[in-house]
C-alpha positions as CSV (number, residue, x, y, z in Angstrom):
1,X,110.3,77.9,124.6
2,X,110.2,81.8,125.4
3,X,110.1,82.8,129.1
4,X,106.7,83.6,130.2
5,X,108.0,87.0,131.2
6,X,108.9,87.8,127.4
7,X,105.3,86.9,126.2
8,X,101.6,86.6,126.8
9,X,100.3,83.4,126.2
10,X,96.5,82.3,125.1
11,X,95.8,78.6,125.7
12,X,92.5,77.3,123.8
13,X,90.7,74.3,125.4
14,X,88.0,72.3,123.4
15,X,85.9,70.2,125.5
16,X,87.7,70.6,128.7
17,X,90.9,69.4,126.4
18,X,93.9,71.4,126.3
19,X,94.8,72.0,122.3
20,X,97.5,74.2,122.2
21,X,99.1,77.4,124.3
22,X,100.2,80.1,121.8
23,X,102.3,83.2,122.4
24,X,100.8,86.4,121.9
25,X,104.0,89.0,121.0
26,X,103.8,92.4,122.3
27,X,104.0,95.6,119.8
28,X,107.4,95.8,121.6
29,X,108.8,92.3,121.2
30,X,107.2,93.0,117.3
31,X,109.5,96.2,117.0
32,X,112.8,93.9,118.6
33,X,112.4,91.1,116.4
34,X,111.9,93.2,113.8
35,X,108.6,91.4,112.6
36,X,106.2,94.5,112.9
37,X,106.2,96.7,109.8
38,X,108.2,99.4,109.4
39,X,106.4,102.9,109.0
40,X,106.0,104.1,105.5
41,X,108.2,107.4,106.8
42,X,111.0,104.9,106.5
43,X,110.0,103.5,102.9
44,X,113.3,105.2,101.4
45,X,116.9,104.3,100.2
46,X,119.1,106.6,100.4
47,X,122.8,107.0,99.9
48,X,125.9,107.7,102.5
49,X,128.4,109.9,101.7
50,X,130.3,107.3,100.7
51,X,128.3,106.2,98.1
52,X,126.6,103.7,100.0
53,X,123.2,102.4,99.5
54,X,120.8,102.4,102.5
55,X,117.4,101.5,103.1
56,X,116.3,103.5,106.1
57,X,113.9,100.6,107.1
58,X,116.3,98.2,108.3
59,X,118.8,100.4,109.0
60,X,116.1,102.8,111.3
61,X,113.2,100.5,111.9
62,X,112.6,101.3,115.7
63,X,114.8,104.0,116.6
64,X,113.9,107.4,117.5
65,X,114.9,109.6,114.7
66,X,116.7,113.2,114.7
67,X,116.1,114.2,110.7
68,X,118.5,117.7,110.6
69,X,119.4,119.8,106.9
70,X,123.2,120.7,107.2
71,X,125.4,122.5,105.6
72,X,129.0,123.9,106.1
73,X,129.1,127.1,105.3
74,X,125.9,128.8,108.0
75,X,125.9,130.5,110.9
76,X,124.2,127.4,112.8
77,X,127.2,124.9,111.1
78,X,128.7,125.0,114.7
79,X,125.3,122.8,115.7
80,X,127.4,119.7,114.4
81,X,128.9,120.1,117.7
82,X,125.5,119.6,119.4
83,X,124.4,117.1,117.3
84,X,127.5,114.8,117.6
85,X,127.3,115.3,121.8
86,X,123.4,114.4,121.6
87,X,124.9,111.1,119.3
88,X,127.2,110.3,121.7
89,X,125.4,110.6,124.8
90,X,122.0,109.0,123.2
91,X,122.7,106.9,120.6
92,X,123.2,103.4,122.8
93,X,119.5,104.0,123.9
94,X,118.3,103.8,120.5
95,X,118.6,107.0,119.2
96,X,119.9,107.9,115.3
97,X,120.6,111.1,114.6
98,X,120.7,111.5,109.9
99,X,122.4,114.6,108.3
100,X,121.6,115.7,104.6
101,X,123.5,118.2,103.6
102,X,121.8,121.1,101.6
103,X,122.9,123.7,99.1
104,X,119.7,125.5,98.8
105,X,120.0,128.0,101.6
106,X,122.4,130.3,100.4
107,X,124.2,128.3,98.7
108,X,126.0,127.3,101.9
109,X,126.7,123.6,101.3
110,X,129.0,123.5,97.7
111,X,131.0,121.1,98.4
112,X,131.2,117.5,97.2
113,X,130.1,114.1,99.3
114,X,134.4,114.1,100.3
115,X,134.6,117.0,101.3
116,X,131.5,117.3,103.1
117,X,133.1,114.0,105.0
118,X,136.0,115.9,105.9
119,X,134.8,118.9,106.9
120,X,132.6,117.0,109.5
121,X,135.1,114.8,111.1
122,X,138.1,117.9,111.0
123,X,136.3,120.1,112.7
124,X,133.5,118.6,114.6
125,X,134.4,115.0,115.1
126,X,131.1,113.9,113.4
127,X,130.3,110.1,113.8
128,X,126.6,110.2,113.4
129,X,125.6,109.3,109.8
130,X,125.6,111.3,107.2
131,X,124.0,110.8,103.7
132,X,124.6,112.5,99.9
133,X,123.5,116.1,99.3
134,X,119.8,116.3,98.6
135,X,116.6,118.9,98.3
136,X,114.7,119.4,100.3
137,X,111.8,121.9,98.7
138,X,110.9,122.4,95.7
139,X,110.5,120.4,92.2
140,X,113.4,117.8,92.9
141,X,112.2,117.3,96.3
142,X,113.4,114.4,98.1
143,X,110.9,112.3,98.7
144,X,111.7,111.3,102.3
145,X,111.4,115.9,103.0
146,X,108.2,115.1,101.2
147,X,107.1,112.8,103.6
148,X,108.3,115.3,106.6
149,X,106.9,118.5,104.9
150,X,103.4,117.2,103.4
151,X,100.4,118.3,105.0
152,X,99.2,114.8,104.4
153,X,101.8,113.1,106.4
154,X,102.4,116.2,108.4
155,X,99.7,117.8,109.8
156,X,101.0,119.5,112.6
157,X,103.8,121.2,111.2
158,X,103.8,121.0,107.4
159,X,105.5,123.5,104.9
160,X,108.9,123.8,103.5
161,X,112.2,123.9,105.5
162,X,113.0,127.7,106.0
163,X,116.8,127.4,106.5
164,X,119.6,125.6,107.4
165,X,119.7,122.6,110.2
166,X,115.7,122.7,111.1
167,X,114.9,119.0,112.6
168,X,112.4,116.3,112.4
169,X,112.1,114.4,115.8
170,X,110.4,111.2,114.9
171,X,109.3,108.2,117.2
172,X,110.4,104.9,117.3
173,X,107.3,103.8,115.4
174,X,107.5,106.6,112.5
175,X,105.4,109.3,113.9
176,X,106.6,112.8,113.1
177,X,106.6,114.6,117.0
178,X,107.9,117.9,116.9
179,X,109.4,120.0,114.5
180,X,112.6,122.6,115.4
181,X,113.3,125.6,113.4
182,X,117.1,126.2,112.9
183,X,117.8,128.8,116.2
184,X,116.6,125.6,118.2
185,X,120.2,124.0,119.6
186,X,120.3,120.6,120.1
187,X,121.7,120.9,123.3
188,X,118.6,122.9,123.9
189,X,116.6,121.8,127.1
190,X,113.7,122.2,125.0
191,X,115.0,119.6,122.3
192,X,116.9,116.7,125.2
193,X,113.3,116.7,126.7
194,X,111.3,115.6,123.7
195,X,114.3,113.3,122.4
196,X,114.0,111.5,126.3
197,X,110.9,111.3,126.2
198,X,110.8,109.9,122.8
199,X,113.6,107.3,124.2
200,X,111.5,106.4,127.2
201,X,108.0,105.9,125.0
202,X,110.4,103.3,123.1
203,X,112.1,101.5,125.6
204,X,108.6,101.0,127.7
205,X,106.8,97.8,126.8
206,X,103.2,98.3,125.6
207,X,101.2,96.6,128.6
């Protein structure tokens, strides 16, 4: 039997007669037990540099997202940095930060899913994960960018990624909040307020 403190409860009387109590669960307790839904921005499988198969809907469902382009070869490469200090430092509260490597900026990103991998863990230690080389405009379009970049799905910020590590904050229910050009750090303080914020929105219960 839960603890009344976990769930609302709903007792229905018939004739002064009490028939049954049922719990009513909370959109939060829906996102922890993983019953609710996930959001059709996470309706994707995509594969880790390792090859591996993942479906970002139970790997993601209910974490704030940090989407970011990457490649090894730009003048922003150093934001891995960044982006593996926001990881560490944000990660147990239910952030995921997902690197796609890219090789349509200037053709900055040549290399192969290996040594992609090795670059990132030589030289900046990268432990946030990290997926196989994909497009992200054009014909072969991924179809998770054309989720992010469609004016039907994104009609704040739609358009095609200009450059090199631009990122997609995204709630923990699938909602694209803000988009960040490339010159936008991730240490920025106008980045680590919108990922907070994002964090607190998902770890406050629906009342």
């Amino acid at each position: 039997m839960p603890s009344l403190n976990a769930f609302q409860w709903i007792t229905l009387t018939l004739a002064g007669a009490v028939l049954i109590a049922l719990p009513v669960i909370t959109s939060a307790e829906q996102r922890d037990s993983g019953e609710a839904h996930p959001p059709a921005l996470l309706n994707h499988k995509m594969k880790t540099l390792r090859g591996e198969d993942v479906n970002l809907a139970e790997k993601y469902h209910g974490k704030v997202l940090l989407i970011v382009n990457v490649a090894s070869r730009c003048g922003y490469t150093p934001q891995y940095e960044g982006l593996q200090k926001l990881h560490e430092k944000y990660a147990p509260r239910g952030l995921a930060i997902l690197g796609f490597p890219c090789n349509q900026f200037g053709a900055q990103e040549p290399g192969t899913s290996q040594q992609i991998a090795h670059f990132c863990k030589a030289n900046y230690g990268v432990t946030f994960d990290m997926f196989q080389k994909i497009e992200v405009n054009g014909p072969n379009q991924c179809p998770l960018y054309k989720y992010l970049t469609s004016k039907q799905t994104n009609p704040q910020s739609p358009g095609p990624v200009k450059w090199n590590f631009e990122k997609f904050l995204i709630s923990h229910d699938g909602r694209i909040l803000k988009r960040f050009r490339s010159p936008v750090k991730p240490r920025s303080d106008e980045l680590i307020h919108a990922i907070e914020a994002a964090l607190k929105a998902r770890n406050t219960p629906n009342t």
